[in-house]
Structures are given as structure tokens and as C-alpha cells.
SEMAR-603237 format. One record per residue (C-alpha): residue number from 0; x, y, z; residue in one letter. Coordinates in Angstrom, 3 decimals. Each point is the difference from the previous one (the first is absolute). Example, Ala and Ser with C-alpha at 12.3 -4.5 7.8 and 13.67 -1.06 7.14 Angstrom:
2
<mifi n="0" px="12.300" py="-4.500" pz="7.800" res="A"/>
<mifi n="1" px="1.370" py="3.440" pz="-0.660" res="S"/>
***
This chain:
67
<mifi n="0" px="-18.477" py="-14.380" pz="117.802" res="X"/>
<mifi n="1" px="-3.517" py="-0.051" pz="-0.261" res="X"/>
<mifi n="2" px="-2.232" py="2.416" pz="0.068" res="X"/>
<mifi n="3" px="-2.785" py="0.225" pz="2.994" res="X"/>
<mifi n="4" px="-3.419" py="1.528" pz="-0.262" res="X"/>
<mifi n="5" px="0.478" py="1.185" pz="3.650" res="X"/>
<mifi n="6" px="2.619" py="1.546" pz="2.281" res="X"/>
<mifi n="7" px="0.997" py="-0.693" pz="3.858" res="X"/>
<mifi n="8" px="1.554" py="2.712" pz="1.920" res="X"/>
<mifi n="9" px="-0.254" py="-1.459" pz="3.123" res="X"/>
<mifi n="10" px="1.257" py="-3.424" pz="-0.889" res="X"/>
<mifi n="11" px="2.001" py="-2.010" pz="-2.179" res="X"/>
<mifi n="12" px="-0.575" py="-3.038" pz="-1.624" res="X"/>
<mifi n="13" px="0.709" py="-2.853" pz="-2.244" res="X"/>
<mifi n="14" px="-2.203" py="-1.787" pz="-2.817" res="X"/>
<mifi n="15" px="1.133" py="-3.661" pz="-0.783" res="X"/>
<mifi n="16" px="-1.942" py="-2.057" pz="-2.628" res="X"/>
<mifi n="17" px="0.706" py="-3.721" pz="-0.627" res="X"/>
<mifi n="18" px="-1.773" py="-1.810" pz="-2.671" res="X"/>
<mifi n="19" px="-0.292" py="-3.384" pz="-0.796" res="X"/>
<mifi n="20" px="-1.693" py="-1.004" pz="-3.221" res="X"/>
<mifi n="21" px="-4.068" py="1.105" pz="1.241" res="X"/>
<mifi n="22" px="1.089" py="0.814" pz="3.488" res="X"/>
<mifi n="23" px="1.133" py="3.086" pz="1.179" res="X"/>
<mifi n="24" px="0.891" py="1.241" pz="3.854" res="X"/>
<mifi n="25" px="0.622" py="3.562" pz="0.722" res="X"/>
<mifi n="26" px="2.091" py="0.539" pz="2.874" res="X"/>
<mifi n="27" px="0.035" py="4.133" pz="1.647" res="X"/>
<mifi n="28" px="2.767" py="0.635" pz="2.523" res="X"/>
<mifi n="29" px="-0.328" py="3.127" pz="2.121" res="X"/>
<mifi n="30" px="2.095" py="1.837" pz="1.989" res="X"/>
<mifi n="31" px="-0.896" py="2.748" pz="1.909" res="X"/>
<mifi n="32" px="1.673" py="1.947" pz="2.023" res="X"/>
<mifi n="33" px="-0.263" py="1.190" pz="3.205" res="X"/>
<mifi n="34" px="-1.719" py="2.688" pz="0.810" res="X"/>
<mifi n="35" px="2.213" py="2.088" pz="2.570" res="X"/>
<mifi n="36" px="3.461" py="2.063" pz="-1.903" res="X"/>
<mifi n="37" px="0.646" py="1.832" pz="-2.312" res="X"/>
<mifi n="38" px="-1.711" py="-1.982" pz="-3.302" res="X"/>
<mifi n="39" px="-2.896" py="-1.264" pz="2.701" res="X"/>
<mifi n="40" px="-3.718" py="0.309" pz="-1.333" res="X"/>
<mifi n="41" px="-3.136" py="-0.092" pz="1.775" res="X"/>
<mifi n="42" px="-1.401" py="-4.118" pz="0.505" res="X"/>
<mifi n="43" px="-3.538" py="1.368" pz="-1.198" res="X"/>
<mifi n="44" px="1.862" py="1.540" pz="-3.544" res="X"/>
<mifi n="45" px="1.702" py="-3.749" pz="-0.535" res="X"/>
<mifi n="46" px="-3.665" py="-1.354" pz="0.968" res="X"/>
<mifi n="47" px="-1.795" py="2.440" pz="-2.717" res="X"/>
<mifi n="48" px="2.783" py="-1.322" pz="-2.712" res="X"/>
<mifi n="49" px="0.368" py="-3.230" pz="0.506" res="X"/>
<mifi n="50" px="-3.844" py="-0.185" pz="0.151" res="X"/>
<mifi n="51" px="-0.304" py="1.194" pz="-3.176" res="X"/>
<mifi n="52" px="2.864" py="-2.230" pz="-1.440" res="X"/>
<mifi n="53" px="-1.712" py="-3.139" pz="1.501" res="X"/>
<mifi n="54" px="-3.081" py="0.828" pz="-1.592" res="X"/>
<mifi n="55" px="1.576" py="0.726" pz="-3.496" res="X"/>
<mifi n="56" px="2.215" py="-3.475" pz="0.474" res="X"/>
<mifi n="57" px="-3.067" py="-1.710" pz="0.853" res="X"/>
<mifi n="58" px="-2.164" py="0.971" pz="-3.209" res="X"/>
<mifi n="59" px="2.603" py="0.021" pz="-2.440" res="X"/>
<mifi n="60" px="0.690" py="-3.778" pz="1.422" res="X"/>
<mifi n="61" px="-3.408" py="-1.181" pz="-0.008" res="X"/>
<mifi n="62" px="-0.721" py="1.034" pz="-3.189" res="X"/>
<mifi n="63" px="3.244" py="-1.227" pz="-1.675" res="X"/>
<mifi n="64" px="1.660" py="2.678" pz="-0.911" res="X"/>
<mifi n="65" px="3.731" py="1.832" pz="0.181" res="X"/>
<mifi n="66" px="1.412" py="3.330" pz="2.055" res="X"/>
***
């Protein structure tokens, strides 16, 4: 496993890389889950995580580099 410079409470997801030769495509699947029961979370906690996830996906992708 690798490690991650960030953590998700609210949320779980999935990193996928495929590369081929100078391509690469990052794939993020997310599954979050709903908010009423017992493990439920607030919609505007998921919103402030993933946020911040997005925002570190995006600049580590446009600037080429790795989780």
C-alpha cells in the first residue's frame, strides 16, 4: 500500500494509475456513504474533504508528479 499525504474520514476512495509509455491517466473512485446511521457524516464534512483532495489531485497532476 501506498502511502497518502492526506486522509478522508468521511469517504473512501480508490487511486488507479495506468501508464502507457509518455501517457499517463489517473482514475479516483469514490464512495461515500450516506449520511443517515450509525457511520453517517455530515454532506458539508465529505464536501470540505473531498474539496481538499480534488485540489491536491489536481496540482500534483498538472504538474506531473506522484501521491
Amino acid at each position: 500500500m501506498l502511502s497518502r499525504p492526506w486522509q478522508a474520514s468521511s469517504f473512501q476512495c480508490l487511486e488507479v494509475v495506468f501508464g502507457i509509455t509518455s501517457s499517463v491517466t489517473r482514475l479516483l473512485l469514490v464512495y461515500r456513504p450516506p449520511s443517515t446511521g450509525r457511520r453517517g457524516v455530515p454532506f458539508n464534512m465529505f464536501m470540505d474533504e473531498f474539496t481538499n483532495i480534488m485540489e491536491l489531485f489536481a496540482d500534483r497532476t498538472n504538474h506531473h508528479g506522484r501521491f
